[in-house]
C-alpha positions in Angstrom: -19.5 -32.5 -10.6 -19.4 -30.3 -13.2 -16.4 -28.4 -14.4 -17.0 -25.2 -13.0 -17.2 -26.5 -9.5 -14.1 -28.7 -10.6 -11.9 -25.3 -11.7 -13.4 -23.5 -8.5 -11.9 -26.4 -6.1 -8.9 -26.7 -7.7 -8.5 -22.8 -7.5 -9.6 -22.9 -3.9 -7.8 -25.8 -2.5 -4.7 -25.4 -5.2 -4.0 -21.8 -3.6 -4.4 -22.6 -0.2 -1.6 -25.9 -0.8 0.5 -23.7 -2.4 1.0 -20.8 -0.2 0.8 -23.9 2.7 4.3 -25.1 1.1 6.1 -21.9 0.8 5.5 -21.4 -2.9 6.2 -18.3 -4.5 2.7 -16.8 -4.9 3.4 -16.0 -8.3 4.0 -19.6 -9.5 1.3 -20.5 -7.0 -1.1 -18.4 -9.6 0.5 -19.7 -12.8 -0.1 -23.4 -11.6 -3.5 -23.0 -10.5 -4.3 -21.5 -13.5 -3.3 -24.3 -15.5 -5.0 -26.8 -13.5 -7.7 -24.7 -13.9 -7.5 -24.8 -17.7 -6.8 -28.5 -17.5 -10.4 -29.3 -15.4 -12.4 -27.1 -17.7 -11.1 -29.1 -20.8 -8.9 -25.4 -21.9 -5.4 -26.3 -21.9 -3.4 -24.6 -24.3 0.2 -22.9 -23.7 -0.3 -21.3 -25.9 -3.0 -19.5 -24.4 -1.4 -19.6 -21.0 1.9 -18.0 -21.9 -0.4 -15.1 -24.3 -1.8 -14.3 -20.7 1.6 -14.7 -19.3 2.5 -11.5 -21.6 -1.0 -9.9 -21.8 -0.6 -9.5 -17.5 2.2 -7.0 -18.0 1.3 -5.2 -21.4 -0.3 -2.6 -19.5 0.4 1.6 -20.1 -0.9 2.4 -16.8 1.4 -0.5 -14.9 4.5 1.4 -16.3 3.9 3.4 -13.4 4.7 1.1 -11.0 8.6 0.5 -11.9 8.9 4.8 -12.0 7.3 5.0 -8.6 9.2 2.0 -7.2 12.6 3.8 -8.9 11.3 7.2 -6.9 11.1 5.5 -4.1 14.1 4.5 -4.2 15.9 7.7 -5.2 14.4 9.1 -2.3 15.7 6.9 0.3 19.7 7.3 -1.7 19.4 10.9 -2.2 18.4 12.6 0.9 15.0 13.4 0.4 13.3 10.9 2.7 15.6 11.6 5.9 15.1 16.1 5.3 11.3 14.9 5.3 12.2 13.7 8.8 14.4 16.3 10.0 11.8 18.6 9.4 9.3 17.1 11.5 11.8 16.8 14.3 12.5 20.0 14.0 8.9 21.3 14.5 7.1 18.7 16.9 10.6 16.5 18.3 10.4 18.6 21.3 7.1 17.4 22.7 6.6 14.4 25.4 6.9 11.3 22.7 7.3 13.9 20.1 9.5 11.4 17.9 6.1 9.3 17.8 4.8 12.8 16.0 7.7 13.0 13.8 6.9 10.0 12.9 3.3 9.9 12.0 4.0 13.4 10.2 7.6 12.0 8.2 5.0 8.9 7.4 2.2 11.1 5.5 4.6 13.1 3.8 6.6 10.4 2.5 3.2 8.3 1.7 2.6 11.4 -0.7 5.7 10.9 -2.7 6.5 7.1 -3.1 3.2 5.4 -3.1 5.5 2.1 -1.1 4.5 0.8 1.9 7.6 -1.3 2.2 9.9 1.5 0.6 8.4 4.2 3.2 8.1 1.7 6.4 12.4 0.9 5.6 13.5 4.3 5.6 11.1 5.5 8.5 12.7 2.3 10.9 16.0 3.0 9.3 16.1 6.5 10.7 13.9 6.7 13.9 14.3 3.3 15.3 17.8 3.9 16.8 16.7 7.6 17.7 14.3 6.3 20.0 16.2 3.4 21.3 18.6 6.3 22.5 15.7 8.1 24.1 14.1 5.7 26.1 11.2 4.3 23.7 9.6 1.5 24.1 11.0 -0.5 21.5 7.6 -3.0 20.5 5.5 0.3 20.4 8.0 2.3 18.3 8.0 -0.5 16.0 4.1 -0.7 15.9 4.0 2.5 15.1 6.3 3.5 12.4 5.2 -0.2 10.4 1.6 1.1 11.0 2.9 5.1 9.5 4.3 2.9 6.5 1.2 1.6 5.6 -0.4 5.3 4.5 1.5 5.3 1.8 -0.9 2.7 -0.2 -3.5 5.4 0.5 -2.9 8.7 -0.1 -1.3 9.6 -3.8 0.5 8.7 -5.6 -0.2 5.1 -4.7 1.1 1.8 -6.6 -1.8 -0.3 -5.6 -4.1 1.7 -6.7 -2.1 1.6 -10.0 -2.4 -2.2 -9.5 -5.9 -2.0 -8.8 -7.1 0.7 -11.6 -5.1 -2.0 -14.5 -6.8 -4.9 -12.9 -10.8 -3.7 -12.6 -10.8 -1.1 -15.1 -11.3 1.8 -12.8 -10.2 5.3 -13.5 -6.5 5.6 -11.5 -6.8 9.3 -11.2 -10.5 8.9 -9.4 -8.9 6.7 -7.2 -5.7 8.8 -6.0 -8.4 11.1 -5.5 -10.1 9.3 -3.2 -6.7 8.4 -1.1 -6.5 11.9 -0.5 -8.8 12.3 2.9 -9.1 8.7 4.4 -5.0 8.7 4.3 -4.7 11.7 6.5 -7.9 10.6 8.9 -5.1 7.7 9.3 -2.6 9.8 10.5 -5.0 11.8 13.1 -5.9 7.9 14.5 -2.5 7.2 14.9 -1.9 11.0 16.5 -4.7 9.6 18.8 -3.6 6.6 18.9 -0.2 7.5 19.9 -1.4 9.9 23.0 -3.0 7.3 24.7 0.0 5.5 24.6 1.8 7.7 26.1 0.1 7.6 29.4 1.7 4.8 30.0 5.3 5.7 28.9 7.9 7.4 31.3 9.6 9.8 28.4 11.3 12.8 28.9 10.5 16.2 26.7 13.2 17.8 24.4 14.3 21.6 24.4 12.3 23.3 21.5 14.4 24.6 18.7 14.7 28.0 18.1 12.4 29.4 15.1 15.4 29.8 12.9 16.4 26.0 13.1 12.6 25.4 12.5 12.6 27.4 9.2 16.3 26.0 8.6 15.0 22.5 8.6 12.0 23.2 6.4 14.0 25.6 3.7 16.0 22.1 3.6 12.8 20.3 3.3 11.6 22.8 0.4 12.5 20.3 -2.5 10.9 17.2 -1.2 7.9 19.5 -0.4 7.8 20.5 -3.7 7.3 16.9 -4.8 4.3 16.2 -4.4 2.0 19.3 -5.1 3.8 18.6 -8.9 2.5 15.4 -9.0 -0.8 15.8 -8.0 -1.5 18.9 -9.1 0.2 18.2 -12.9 -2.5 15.1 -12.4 -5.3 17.3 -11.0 -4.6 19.7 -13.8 -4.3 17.7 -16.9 -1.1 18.1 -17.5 0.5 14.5 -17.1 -1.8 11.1 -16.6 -0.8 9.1 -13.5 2.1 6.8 -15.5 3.5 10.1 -16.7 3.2 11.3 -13.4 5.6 8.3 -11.9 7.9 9.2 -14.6 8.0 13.0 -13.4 8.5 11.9 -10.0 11.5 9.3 -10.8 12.8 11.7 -12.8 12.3 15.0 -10.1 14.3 12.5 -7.6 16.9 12.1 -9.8 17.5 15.8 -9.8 17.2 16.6 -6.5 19.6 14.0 -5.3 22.2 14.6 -7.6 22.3 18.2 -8.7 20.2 20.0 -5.9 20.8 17.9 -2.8 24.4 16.0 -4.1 23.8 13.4 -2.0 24.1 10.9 -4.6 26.3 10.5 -7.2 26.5 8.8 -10.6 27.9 6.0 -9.5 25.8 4.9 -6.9 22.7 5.2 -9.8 23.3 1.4 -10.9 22.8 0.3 -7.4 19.5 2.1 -6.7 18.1 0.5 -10.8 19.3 -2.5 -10.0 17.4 -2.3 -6.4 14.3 -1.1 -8.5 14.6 -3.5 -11.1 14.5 -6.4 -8.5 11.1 -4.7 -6.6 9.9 -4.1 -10.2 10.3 -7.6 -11.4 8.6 -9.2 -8.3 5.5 -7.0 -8.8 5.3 -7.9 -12.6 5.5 -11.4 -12.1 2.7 -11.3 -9.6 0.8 -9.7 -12.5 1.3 -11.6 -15.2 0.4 -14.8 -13.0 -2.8 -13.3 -11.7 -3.8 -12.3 -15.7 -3.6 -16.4 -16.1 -5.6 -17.4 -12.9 -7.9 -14.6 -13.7 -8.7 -15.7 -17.6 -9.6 -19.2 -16.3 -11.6 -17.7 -12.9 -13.9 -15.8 -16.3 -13.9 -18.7 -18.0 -15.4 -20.9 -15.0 -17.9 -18.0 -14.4 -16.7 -18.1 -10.8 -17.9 -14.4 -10.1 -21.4 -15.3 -10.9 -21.1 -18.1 -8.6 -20.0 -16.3 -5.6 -22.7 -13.8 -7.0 -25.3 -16.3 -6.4 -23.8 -16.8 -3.0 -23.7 -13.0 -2.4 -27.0 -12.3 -3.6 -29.8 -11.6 -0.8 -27.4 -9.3 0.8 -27.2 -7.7 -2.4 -30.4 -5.3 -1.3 -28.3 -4.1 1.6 -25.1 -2.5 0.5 -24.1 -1.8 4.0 -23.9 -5.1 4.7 -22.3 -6.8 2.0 -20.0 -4.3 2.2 -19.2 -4.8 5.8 -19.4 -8.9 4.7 -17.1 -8.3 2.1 -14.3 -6.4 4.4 -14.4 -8.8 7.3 -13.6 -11.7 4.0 -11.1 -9.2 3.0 -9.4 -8.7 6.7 -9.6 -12.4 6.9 -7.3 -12.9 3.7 -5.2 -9.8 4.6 -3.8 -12.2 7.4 -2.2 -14.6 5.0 -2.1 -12.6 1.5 0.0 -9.4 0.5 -1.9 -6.5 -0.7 -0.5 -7.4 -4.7 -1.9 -11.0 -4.9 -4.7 -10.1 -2.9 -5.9 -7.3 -5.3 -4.7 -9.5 -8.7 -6.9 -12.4 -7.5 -10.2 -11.0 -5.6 -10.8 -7.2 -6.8 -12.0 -8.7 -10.4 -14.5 -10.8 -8.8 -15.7 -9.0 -5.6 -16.4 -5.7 -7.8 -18.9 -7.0 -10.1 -21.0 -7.8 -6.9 -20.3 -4.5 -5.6 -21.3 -2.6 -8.2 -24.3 -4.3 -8.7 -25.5 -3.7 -5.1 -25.2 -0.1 -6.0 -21.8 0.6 -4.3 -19.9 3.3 -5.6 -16.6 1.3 -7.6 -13.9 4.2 -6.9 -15.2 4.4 -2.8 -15.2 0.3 -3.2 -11.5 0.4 -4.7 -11.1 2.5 -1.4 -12.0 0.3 0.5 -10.6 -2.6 -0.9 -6.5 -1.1 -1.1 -7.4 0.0 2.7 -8.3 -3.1 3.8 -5.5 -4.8 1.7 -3.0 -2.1 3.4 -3.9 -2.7 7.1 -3.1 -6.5 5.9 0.0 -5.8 6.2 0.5 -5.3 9.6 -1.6 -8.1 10.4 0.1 -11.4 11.7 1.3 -14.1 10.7 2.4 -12.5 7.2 2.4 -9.0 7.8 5.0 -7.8 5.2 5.6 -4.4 6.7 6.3 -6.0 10.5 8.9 -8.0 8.8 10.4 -4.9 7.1 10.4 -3.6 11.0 11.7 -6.4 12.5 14.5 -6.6 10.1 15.6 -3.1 10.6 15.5 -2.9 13.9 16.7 -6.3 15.3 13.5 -6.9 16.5 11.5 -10.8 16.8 8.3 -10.7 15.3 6.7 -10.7 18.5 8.0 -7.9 19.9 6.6 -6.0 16.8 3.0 -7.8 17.1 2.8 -6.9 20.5 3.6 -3.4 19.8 1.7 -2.8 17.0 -2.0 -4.1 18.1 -3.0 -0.8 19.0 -2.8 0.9 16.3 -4.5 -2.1 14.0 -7.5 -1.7 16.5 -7.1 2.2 15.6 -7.0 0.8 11.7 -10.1 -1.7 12.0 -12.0 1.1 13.7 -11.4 3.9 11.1 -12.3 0.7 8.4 -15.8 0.5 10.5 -16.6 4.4 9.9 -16.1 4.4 6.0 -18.2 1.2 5.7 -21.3 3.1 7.9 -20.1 6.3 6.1 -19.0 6.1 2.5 -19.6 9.6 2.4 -16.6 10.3 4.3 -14.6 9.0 0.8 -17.6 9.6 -1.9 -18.4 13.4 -1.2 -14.6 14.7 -1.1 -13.8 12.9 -4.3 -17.4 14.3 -5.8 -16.3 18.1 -4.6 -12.0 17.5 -6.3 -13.6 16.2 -9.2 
């Protein structure tokens, strides 16, 4: 057996005993990259700790700790829960109409935080007990609002793609750009979704608030509003790449919560860093162990070997891409959307690419796919954020949120038969 196939079973089967025993899937990396570098005759810690480093000495992935500390400003200072008030104010008066305020809270947060798990905690935190008190069905509230959370991977600004961008070398702008239209396409499944639901759900319809409250609640809104048309546009414009951008937004929630909206104050700022900082340094550990088991995946040529698997569907793009996002909904059900992008974007890519497939619509793709894995049992990162918040077993959650992952997997279907539906808005922003 040669050494190559040596380093590919001992990343294969390494991985899969690791994450079997609990490990922490950033020390599952690091150790099966170094049996990896001990099979293929490579061992040097030197060389492993240089990796170690070289994983996190990245410009662009100073954006993540800035958009994880935005985040979290939000949620402290107000922001988040005027985003939701203004949504109840408009549509909280229709049959279900907290489902609504929901879906529309969800892609207006998803356009400021770029946190699935940040967006999904404040969204439960907030609606959950709401709709308890109105009769909801508990499991399908919870579906929903875990499925809302998972927009914010999508549509800009978006930490994954950050994540993604560092790790393949693709433009990070290109791909907020191409969040843009298949993030809100989310929302209108899960308005659809939702309605269907609903025939089957005894709930009774709200008075509807004058126009006065209406405009009340958005002039409230104004300075979260304002959030995002600065970061996209400044990025859109020129004026700020997307790691200055996370530093404008970290920086525009620090200002509205304590000087605009005084919902925070000074003291409560080293609680929300030191909240950050832990988020931050779980991220950054995943990426420095995935630079490791990546250096050693290059130097065992494993891409050209799963290439050589690949190749006869490489003539038909559609199909290798639909091959390639089944493999990739089949991980989402036991990887997180971090390790998941760290260890199998730098070698799916290659083959994509060379099949012809656009790489920004396949970073789409990929984050997507990634992003509806987290709703998807047994792991499911966002359910347990749900289940957590609202007191709710992990079944209860499943059960409620199947629905709207069939709505997910379907909306996945379309862009694989249509990549137009991604390609030709980013081709017209651009």
């Amino acid at each position: 057996m040669t050494p190559e196939a040596q380093a590919f079973i001992v990343f294969s089967v390494g991985m899969l005993l690791l994450m079997g025993i609990g490990l922490n899937m950033a020390f599952a990396l690091v150790l099966t990259g170094a049996g990896m570098a001990w099979v293929l005759d490579f061992w040097d810690t030197q060389l492993l700790a240089q990796n170690l480093v070289a994983g996190v000495d990245s410009f662009p992935l100073l954006a993540v700790p800035f958009f994880i500390l935005a985040g979290e400003l939000m949620n402290s200072g107000g922001i988040s829960r005027r985003i939701i008030d203004m949504a109840q104010a408009w549509v909280g008066h229709i049959r279900g109409g907290l489902g609504f305020v929901a879906i529309g809270a969800a892609v207006l947060m998803a356009s400021m935080s770029g946190s699935a798990l940040a967006d999904t905690a404040a969204l439960a935190t907030i609606l959950l007990p709401m709709m308890k008190r109105q009769g909801y069905p508990m499991h399908t509230s919870a579906g929903l609002i875990a499925s809302g959370g998972i927009i914010a991977p999508i549509i800009p600004p978006s930490m994954p793609f950050v994540i993604y961008g560092v790790t393949t070398n693709t433009s990070i702008s290109s791909l907020f750009l191409s969040g843009i239209v298949p993030g809100l396409i989310m929302g209108v499944g899960l308005i659809v979704a939702w309605k269907l639901q609903l025939r089957d759900m005894d709930l009774p319809q709200g008075d509807k608030l004058p126009l006065v409250e209406r405009l009340h609640a958005t002039r409230k809104a104004f300075w979260a509003m304002l959030m995002p048309l600065i970061i996209i546009g400044g990025m859109k414009t020129g004026i700020f790449t997307p790691t200055e951008a996370a530093v404008v937004a970290a920086f525009y929630a620090l200002v509205v919560a304590l000087v605009i909206h005084r919902e925070m104050k000074l003291i409560e700022i080293h609680e929300v860093l030191v909240r950050a900082a832990k988020t931050t340094a779980v991220v950054m550990f995943l990426c420095a162990g995935a630079q490791v088991a990546s250096y050693m995946i290059t130097l065992a040529d494993l891409p050209t070997v799963l290439t050589g698997w690949l190749g006869p569907l490489v003539e038909s793009p559609r199909v290798l891409m639909a091959v390639m996002m089944v493999t990739l909904v089949l991980i989402g059900t036991a990887l997180d959307l971090t390790p998941t992008i760290l260890i199998f974007a730098p070698v799916m890519l290659p083959i994509a690419v060379k099949a012809g497939i656009d790489p920004v619509y396949f970073g789409l793709m990929f984050v997507l796919n990634g992003a509806i894995g987290l709703i998807t049992p047994p792991v499911g990162t966002v359910l347990n954020v749900v289940a957590g918040v609202g007191r709710l077993s992990m079944h209860q959650v499943i059960k409620g949120v199947n629905p709207f992952l069939v709505t997910y997997l379907i909306i996945l279907t379309v862009f694989v038969l249509f990549p137009d539906l991604v390609i030709a808005p980013v081709a017209w922003m651009r």
